[in-house]
C-alpha positions in Angstrom: -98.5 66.6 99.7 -100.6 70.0 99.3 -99.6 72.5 102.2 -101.9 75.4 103.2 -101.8 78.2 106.0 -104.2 78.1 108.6 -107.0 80.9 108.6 -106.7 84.2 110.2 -109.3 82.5 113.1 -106.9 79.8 113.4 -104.3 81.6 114.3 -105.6 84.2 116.6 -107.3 80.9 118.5 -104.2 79.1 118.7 -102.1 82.4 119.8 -104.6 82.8 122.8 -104.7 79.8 123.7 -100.2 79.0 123.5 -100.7 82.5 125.5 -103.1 81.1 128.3 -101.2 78.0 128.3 -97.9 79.5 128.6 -99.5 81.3 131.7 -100.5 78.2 133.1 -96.9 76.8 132.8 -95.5 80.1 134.3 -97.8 79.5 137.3 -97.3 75.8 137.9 -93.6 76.7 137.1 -93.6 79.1 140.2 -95.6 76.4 142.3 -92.2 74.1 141.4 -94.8 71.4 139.3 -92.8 69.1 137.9 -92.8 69.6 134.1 -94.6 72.5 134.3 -94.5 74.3 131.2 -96.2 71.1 129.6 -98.6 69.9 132.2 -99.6 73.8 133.1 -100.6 74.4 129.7 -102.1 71.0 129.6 -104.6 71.8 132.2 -105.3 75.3 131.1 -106.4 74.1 127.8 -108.5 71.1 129.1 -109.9 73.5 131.2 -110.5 75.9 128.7 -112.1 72.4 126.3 -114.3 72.4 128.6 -115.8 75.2 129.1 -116.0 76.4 125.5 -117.6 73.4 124.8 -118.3 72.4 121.2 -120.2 75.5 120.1 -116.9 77.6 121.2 -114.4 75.9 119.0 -116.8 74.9 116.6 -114.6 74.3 113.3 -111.1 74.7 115.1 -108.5 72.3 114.8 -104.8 72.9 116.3 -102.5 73.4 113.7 -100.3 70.3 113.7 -97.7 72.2 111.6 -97.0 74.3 114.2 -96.5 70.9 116.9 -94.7 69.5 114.6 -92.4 72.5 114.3 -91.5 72.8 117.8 -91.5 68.9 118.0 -88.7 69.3 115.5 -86.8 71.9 117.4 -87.1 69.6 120.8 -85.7 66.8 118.2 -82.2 69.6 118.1 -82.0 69.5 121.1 -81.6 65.8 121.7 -79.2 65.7 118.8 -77.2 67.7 120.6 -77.3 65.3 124.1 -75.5 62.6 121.4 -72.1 62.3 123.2 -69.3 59.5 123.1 -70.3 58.6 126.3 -74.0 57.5 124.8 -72.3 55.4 121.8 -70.1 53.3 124.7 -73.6 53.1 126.6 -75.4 51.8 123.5 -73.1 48.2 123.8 -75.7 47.0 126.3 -78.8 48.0 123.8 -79.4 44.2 123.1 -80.0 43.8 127.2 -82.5 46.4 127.2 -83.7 46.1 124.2 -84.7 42.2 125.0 -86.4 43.3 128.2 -88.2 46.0 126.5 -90.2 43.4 124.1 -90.8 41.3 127.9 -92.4 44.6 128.5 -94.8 44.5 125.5 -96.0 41.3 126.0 -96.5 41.5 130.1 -98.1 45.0 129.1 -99.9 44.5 126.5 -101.2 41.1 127.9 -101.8 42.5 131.6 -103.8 45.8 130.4 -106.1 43.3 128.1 -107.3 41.4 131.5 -107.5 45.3 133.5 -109.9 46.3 130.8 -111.6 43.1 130.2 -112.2 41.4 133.5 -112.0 44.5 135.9 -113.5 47.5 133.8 -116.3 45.1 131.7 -115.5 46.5 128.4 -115.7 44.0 125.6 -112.6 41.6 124.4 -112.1 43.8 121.2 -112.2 47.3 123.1 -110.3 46.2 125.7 -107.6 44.3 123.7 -106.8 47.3 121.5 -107.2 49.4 124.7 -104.8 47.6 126.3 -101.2 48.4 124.1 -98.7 50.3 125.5 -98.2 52.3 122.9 -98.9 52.6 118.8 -102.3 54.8 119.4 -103.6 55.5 115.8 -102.5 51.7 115.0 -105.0 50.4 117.4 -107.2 53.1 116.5 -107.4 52.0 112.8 -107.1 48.3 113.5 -109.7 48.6 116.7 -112.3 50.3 114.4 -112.6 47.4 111.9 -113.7 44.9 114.0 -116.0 46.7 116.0 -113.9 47.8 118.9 -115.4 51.0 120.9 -113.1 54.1 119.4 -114.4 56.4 121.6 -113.4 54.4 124.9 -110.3 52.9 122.8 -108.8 56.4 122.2 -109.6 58.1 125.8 -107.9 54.9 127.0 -104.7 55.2 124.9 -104.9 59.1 125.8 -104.8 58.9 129.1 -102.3 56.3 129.3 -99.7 59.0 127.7 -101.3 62.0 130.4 -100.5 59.9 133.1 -97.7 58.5 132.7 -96.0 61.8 131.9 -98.0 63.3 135.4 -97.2 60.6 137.9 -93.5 60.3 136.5 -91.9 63.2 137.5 -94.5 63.9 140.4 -93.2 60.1 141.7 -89.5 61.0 141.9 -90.6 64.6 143.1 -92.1 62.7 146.0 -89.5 59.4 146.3 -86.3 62.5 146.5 -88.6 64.7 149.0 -87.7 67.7 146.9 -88.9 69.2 143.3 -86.8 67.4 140.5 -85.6 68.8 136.7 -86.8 71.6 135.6 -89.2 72.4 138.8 -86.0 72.5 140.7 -83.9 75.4 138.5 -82.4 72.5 136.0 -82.3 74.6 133.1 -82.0 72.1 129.5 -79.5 73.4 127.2 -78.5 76.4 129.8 -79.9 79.9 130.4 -76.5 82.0 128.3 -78.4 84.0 125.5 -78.0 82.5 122.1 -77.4 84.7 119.2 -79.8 85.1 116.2 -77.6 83.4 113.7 -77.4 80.5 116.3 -81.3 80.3 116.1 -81.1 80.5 112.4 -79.4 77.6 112.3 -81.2 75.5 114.7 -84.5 76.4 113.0 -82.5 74.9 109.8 -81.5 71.6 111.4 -85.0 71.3 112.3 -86.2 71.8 108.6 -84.3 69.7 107.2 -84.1 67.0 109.3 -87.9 66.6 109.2 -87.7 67.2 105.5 -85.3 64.0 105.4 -87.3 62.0 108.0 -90.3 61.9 105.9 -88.0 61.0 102.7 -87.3 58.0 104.5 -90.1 57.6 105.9 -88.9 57.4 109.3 -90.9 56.5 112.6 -91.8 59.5 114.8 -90.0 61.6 111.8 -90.8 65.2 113.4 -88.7 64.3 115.8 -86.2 61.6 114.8 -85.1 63.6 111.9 -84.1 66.0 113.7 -82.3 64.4 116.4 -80.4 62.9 113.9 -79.2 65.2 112.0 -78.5 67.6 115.2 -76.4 63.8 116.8 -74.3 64.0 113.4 -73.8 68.1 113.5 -72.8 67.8 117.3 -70.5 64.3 117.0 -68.9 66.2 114.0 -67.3 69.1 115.6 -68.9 71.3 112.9 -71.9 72.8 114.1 -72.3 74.0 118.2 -76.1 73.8 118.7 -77.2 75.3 121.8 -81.4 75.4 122.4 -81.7 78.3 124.5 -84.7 77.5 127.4 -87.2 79.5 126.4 -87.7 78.1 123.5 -87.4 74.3 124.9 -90.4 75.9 127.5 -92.4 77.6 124.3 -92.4 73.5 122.6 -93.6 72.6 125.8 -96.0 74.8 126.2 -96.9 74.2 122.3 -97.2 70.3 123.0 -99.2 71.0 126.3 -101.8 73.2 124.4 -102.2 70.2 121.8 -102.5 67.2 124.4 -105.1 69.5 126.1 -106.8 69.9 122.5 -107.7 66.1 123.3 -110.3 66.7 125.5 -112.5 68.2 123.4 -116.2 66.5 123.2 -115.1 64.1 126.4 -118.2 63.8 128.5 -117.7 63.8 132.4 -119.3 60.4 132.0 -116.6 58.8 129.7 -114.0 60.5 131.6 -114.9 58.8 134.8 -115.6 55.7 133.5 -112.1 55.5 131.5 -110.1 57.2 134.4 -110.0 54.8 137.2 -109.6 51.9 134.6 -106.2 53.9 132.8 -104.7 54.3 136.6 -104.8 51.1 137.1 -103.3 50.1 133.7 -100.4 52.6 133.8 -99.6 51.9 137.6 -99.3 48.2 136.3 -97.1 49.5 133.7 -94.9 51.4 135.9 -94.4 48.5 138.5 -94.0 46.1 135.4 -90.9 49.0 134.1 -89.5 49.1 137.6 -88.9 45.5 138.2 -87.2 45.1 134.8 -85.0 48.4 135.6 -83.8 47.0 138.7 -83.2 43.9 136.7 -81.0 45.7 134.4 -79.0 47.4 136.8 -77.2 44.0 137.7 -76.3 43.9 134.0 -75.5 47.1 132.9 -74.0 50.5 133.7 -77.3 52.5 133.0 -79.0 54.4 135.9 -82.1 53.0 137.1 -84.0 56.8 136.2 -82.3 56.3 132.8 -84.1 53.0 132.4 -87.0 53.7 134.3 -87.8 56.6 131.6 -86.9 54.0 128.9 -89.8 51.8 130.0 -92.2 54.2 130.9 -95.1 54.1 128.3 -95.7 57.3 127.6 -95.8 59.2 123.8 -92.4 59.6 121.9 -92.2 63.4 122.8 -93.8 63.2 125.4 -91.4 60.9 127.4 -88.7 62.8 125.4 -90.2 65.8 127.3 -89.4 64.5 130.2 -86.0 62.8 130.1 -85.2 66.7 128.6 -86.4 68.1 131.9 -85.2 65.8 134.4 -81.6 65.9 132.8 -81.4 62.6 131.7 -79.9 61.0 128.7 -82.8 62.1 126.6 -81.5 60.4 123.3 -80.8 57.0 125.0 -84.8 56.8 126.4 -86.0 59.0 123.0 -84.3 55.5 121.6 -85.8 53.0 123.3 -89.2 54.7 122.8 -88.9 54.4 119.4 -88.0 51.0 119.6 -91.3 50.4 121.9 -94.0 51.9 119.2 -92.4 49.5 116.4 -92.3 46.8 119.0 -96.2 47.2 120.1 -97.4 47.5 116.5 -95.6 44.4 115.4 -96.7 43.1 118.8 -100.0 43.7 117.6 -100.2 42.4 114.5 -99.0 39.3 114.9 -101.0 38.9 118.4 -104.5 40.4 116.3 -104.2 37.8 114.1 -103.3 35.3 116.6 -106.4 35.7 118.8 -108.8 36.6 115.8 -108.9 40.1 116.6 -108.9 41.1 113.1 -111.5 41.4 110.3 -112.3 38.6 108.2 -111.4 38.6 104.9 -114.7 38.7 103.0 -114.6 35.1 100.4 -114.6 36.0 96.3 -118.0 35.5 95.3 -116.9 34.4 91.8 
């Protein structure tokens, strides 16, 4: 795998805008936004999308080695959530793990007749459209039978903004006060951490994506990681310790790339898919809730700890959020992982099922 640095341009580009973003977190920050680091740069770089328009970032892609990066240091700082107390919650997995493919099905199955009855777009479109999760799967997949990419991605983009919007602003609104990080919860704590500390951190991040991609692990930028940071932390050996600034510079760093997304989305398709993804991830949500307060007669979990297990939002993303709200970030980082591999065997199997998949062309001999 060939690795090259970015061009001066790129960098300066992506500097200004991590710098305008991180304002925009700063500001939502002081107007107590839930996640605000994230959804402050988010809508400073959308904003920005759209009015430098194609001509103004003509040629400019985000680097995705520097998300990854700070993916991988968010990825630490799970590992180091990984407590006793998480292994003796981890005995009622099969539980939640069994309502989470429920979850797949009703989701997958309930977003197909949103898209296809209510918003008109055609079966193929709307089928790949309509899973809750495994985006460049049903990207790839959607594209060879003719499904609509253009509506197909904004769709499975907007799910992820959404859900990681309305989350936190919900329980901001259900407590009647800010929540996580909008109200002083500081991930990790605020004491100063030394620069041999950060040297170390920045090495458990290295490596573990390093080994991750060995393996060939799901979501490896940030499983690998987490991983090797759970082992460090269970182990006595290493005491990691992800000072806040830099949890709020991955933030801002993943904020800046989601905005990146908006680029060349007219106002047209915008409105069009915007009304139909509400719908679809307000489905979702009610569909996550019932099954929480299901699981809370069977299990010792929280209903916000399963909650943020079901809602279907992106791997880092939802990781984001269970960092910010204080809770058990490696249990829902977990069961998000187990969703993606659960939607794209989901869709496989239903693809082939429904004939949503490309005919294999007969041997002319």
């Amino acid at each position: 795998m060939s690795f090259s640095l970015p061009s001066p341009q790129t960098i300066l580009l992506s500097l200004a805008l991590c710098l305008a973003g991180g304002a925009g977190g700063a500001l939502a920050a002081k107007l107590s936004v839930p996640m605000p680091w994230m959804l402050g740069s988010l809508l400073v770089t959308a904003l920005v999308v759209a009015f430098a328009g194609e001509t103004g970032l003509r040629g400019y892609t985000f680097p995705q080695g520097l998300r990854n990066g700070f993916i991988a240091m968010i990825g630490v700082m799970i590992g180091t959530q990984v407590t006793p107390e998480l292994a003796r919650a981890l005995v009622t997995l099969p539980l939640t793990v069994a309502a989470l493919l429920v979850f797949v099905l009703i989701a997958h199955a309930g977003n197909y007749l949103i898209f296809h009855r209510l918003g008109g777009l055609d079966r193929a479109t709307a089928f790949y459209s309509a899973t809750p999760g495994g985006l460049m799967e049903s990207i790839l997949m959607g594209e060879t039978v003719g499904a609509d990419v253009r509506v197909l991605a904004m769709q499975q983009f907007l799910r992820i903004i959404l859900v990681i919007t309305l989350v936190p602003t919900a329980l901001s609104i259900w407590s009647g006060a800010p929540v996580g990080t909008a109200a002083g919860v500081v991930p990790g704590g605020d004491a100063p951490v030394p620069p041999l500390s950060l040297a170390v951190i920045a090495l458990a991040a290295a490596a573990g994506l390093a080994f991750a991609r060995l393996v060939h692990l799901p979501a490896s930028q940030l499983i690998g990681p987490m991983l090797l940071s759970a082992a460090l932390t269970l182990s006595g050996l290493v005491d990691l310790h992800l000072p806040f600034w830099l949890i709020a510079v991955a933030q801002v760093v993943v904020g800046v790339s989601l905005g990146m997304r908006f680029r060349g989305v007219t106002g047209r398709l915008l409105r069009r898919s915007l009304g139909l993804s509400l719908a679809s991830v307000m489905f979702m949500l009610a569909v996550g809730a019932a099954l929480s307060w299901g699981l809370l007669m069977v299990t010792d979990l929280g209903f916000l700890t399963l909650l943020l297990s079901f809602a279907p939002g992106g791997v880092t993303e939802m990781s984001l959020v269970a960092l910010s709200l204080a809770v058990s970030p490696a249990l829902v980082t977990l069961h998000h992982v187990l969703r993606i591999l659960m939607t794209v065997f989901e869709l496989m199997l239903s693809a082939r099922l429904f004939g949503f998949v490309k005919p294999v062309e007969a041997d002319p001999r």
